[in-house]
Structures are given as C-alpha cells and as structure tokens.
DOVOPA-194395 format. One record per atom (N, C-alpha, C): residue number from 1; residue in three letters; atom name; x, y, z. Coordinates in nm, 3 decimals. Layout:
REM DOVOPA-194395
pos; code; site; x; y; z
NUM; Ala; CA; X; Y; Z $
...
REM end
This chain:
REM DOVOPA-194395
pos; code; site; x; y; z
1; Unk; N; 0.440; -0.576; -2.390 $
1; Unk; CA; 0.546; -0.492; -2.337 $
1; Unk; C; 0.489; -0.363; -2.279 $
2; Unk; N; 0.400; -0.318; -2.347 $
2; Unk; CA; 0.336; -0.210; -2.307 $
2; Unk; C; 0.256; -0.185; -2.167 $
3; Unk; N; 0.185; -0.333; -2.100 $
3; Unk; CA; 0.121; -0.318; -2.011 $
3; Unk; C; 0.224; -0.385; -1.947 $
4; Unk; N; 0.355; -0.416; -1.927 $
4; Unk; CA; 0.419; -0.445; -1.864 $
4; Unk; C; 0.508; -0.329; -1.800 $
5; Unk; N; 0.507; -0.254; -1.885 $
5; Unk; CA; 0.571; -0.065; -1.885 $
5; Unk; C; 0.455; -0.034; -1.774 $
6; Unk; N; 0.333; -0.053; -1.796 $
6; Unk; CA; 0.240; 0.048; -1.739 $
6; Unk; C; 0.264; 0.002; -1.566 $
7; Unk; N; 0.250; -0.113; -1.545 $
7; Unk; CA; 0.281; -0.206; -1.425 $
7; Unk; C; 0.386; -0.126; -1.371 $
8; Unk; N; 0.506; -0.130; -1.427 $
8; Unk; CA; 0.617; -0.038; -1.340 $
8; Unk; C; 0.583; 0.056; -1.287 $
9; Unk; N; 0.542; 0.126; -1.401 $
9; Unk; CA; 0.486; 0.301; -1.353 $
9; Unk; C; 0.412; 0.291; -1.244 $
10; Unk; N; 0.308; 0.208; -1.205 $
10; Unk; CA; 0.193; 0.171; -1.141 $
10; Unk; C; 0.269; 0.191; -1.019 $
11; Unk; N; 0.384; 0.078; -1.001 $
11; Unk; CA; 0.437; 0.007; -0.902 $
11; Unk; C; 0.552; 0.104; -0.888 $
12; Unk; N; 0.584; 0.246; -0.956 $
12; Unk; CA; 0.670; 0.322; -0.874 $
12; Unk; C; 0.576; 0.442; -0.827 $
13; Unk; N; 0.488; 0.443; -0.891 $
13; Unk; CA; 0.367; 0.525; -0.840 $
13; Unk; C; 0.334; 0.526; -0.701 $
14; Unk; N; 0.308; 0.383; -0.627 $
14; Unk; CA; 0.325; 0.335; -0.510 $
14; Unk; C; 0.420; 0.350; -0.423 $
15; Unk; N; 0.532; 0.348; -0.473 $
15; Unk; CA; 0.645; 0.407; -0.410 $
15; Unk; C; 0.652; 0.538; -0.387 $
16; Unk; N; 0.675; 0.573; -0.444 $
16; Unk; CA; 0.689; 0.739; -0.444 $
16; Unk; C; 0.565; 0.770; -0.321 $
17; Unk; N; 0.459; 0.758; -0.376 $
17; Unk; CA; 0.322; 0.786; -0.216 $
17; Unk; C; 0.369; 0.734; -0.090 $
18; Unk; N; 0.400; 0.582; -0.123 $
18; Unk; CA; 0.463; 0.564; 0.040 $
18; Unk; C; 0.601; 0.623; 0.112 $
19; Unk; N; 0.679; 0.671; 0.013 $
19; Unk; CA; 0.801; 0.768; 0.038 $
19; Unk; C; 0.754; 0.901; 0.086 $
20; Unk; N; 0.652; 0.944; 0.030 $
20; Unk; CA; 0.566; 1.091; 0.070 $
20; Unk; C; 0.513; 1.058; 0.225 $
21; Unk; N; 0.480; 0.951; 0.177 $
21; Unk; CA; 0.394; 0.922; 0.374 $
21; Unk; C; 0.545; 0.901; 0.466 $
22; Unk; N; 0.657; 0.861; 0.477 $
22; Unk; CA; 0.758; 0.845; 0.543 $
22; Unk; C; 0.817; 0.925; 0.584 $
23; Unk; N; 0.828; 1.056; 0.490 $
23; Unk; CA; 0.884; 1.165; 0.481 $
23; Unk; C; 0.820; 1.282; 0.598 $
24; Unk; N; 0.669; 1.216; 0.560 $
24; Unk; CA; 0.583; 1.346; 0.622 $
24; Unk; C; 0.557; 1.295; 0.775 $
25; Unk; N; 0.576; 1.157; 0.809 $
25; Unk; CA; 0.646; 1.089; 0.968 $
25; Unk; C; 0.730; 1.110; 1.003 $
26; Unk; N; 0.815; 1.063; 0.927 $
26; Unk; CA; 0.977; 1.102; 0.994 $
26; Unk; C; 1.015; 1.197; 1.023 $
27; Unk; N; 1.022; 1.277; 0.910 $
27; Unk; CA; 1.072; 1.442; 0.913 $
27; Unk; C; 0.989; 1.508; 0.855 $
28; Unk; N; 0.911; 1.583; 0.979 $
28; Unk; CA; 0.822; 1.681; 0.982 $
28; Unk; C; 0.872; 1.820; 0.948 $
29; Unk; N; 0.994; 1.792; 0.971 $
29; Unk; CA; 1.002; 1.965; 0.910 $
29; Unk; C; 1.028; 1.948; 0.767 $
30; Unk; N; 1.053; 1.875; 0.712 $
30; Unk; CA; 1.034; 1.873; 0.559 $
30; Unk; C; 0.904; 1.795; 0.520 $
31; Unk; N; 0.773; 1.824; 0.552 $
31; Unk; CA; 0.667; 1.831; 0.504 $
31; Unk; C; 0.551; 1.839; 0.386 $
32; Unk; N; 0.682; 1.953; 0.370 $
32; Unk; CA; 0.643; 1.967; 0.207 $
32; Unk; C; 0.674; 1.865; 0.084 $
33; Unk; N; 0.795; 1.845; 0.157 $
33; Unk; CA; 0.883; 1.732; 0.078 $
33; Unk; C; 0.811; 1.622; 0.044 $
34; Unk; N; 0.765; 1.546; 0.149 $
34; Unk; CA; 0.644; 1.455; 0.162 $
34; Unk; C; 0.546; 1.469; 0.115 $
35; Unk; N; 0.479; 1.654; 0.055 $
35; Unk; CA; 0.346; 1.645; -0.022 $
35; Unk; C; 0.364; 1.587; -0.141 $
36; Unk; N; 0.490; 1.662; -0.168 $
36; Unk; CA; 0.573; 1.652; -0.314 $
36; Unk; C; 0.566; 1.499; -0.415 $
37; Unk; N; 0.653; 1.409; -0.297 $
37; Unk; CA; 0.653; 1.296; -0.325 $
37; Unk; C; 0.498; 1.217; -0.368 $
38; Unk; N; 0.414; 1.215; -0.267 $
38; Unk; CA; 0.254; 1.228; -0.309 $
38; Unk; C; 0.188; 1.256; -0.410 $
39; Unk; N; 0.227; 1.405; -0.438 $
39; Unk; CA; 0.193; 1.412; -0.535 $
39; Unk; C; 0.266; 1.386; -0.696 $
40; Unk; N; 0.368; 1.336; -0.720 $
40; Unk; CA; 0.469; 1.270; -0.796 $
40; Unk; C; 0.379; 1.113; -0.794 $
41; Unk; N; 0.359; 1.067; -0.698 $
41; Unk; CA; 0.314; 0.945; -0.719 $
41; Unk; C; 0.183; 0.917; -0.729 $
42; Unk; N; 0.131; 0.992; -0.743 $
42; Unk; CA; -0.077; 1.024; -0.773 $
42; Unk; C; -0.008; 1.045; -0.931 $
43; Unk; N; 0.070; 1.162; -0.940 $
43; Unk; CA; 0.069; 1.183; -1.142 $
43; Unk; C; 0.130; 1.024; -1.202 $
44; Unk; N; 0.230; 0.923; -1.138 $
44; Unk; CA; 0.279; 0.794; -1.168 $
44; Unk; C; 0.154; 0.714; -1.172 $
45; Unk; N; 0.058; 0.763; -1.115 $
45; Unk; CA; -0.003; 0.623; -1.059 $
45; Unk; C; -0.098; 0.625; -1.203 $
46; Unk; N; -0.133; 0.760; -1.208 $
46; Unk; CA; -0.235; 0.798; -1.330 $
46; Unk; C; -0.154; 0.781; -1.456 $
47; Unk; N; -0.086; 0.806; -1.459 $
47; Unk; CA; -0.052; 0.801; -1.559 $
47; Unk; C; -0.038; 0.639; -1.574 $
48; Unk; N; 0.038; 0.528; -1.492 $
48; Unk; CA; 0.015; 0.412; -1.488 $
48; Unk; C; -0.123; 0.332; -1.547 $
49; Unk; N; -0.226; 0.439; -1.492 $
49; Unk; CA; -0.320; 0.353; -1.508 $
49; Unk; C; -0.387; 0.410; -1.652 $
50; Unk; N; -0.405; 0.466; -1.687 $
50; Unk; CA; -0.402; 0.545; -1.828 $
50; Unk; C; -0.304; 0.435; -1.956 $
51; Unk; N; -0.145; 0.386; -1.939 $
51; Unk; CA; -0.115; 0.341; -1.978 $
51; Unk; C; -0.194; 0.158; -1.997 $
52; Unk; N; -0.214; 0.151; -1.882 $
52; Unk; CA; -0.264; 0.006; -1.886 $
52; Unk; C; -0.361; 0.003; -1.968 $
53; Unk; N; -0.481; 0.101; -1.937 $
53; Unk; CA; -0.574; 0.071; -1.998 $
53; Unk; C; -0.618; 0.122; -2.170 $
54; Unk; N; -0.461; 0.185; -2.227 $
54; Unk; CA; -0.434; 0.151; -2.381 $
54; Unk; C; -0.386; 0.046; -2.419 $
55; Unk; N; -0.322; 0.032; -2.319 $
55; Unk; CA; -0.239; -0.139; -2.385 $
55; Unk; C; -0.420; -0.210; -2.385 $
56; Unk; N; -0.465; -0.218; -2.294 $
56; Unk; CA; -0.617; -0.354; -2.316 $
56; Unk; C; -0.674; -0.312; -2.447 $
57; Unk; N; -0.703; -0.221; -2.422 $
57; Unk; CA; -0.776; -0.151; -2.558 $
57; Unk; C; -0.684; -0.181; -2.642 $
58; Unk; N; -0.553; -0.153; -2.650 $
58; Unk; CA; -0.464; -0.201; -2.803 $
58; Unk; C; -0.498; -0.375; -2.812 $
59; Unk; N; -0.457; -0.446; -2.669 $
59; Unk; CA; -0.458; -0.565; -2.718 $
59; Unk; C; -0.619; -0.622; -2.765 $
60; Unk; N; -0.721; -0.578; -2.759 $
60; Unk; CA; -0.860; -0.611; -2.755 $
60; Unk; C; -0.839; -0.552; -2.902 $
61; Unk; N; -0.847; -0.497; -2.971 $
61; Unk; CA; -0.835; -0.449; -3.129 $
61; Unk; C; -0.793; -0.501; -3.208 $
62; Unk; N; -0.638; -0.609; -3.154 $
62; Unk; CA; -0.558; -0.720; -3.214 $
62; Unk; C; -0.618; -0.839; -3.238 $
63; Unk; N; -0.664; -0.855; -3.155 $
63; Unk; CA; -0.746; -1.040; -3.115 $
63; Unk; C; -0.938; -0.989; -3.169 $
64; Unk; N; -0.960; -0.908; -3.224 $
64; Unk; CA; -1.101; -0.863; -3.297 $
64; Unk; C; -1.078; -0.939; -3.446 $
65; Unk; N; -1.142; -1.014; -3.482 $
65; Unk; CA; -1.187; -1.080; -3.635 $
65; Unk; C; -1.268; -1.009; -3.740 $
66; Unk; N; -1.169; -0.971; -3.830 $
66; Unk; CA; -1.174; -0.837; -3.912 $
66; Unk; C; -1.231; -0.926; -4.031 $
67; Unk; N; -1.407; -0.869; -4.057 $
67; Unk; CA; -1.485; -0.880; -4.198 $
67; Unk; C; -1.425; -0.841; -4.290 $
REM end
C-alpha cells in the first residue's frame, strides 16, 4: 500500500511540473504561477521518491530470514 501511495505522489508530481510548463506557455503573464506549480511538483516528486524507496527498504526487511 505504501509504494502504491508513493506512485501517486510520483504521478501527481508529474502533473503539477507539466501544469507549471503550460502555465508558463500559455499565460505568460502569470509566470510566476508556472514557477510555483514546478516547484510544488519537484517537492511531490521528492517526496514521491523518498516514499518509494522506504516502502523497498520496509519490504526488503520483511522477506529477510531472521537467525
């Protein structure tokens, strides 16, 4: 469930950047708006990927054969 959480995040992470790039095409005078979004989806994306890679590490700790 957990790296299935992280996947979303990942995958709105992506969104949000390509909403920043649309923003900063389309409507140039809101520019900023478009950094914004960018940068909203760089902190999603990290944080996405941060999540994923506790879930491996959680699931790699589970499936370890305890002496």
């Amino acid at each position: 469930m957990l790296k299935k959480n992280a996947l979303y995040i990942l995958f709105l992470g992506t969104l949000c950047i390509l909403a920043g790039i649309g923003v900063m095409i389309w409507a140039s005078d809101k520019f900023y708006l478009g950094i914004a979004f960018v940068v909203l989806g760089l902190v999603y994306g990290l944080a996405g990927i941060l999540l994923y890679r506790r879930s491996k590490k959680i699931a790699a700790t589970k499936h370890e054969p305890k002496e």
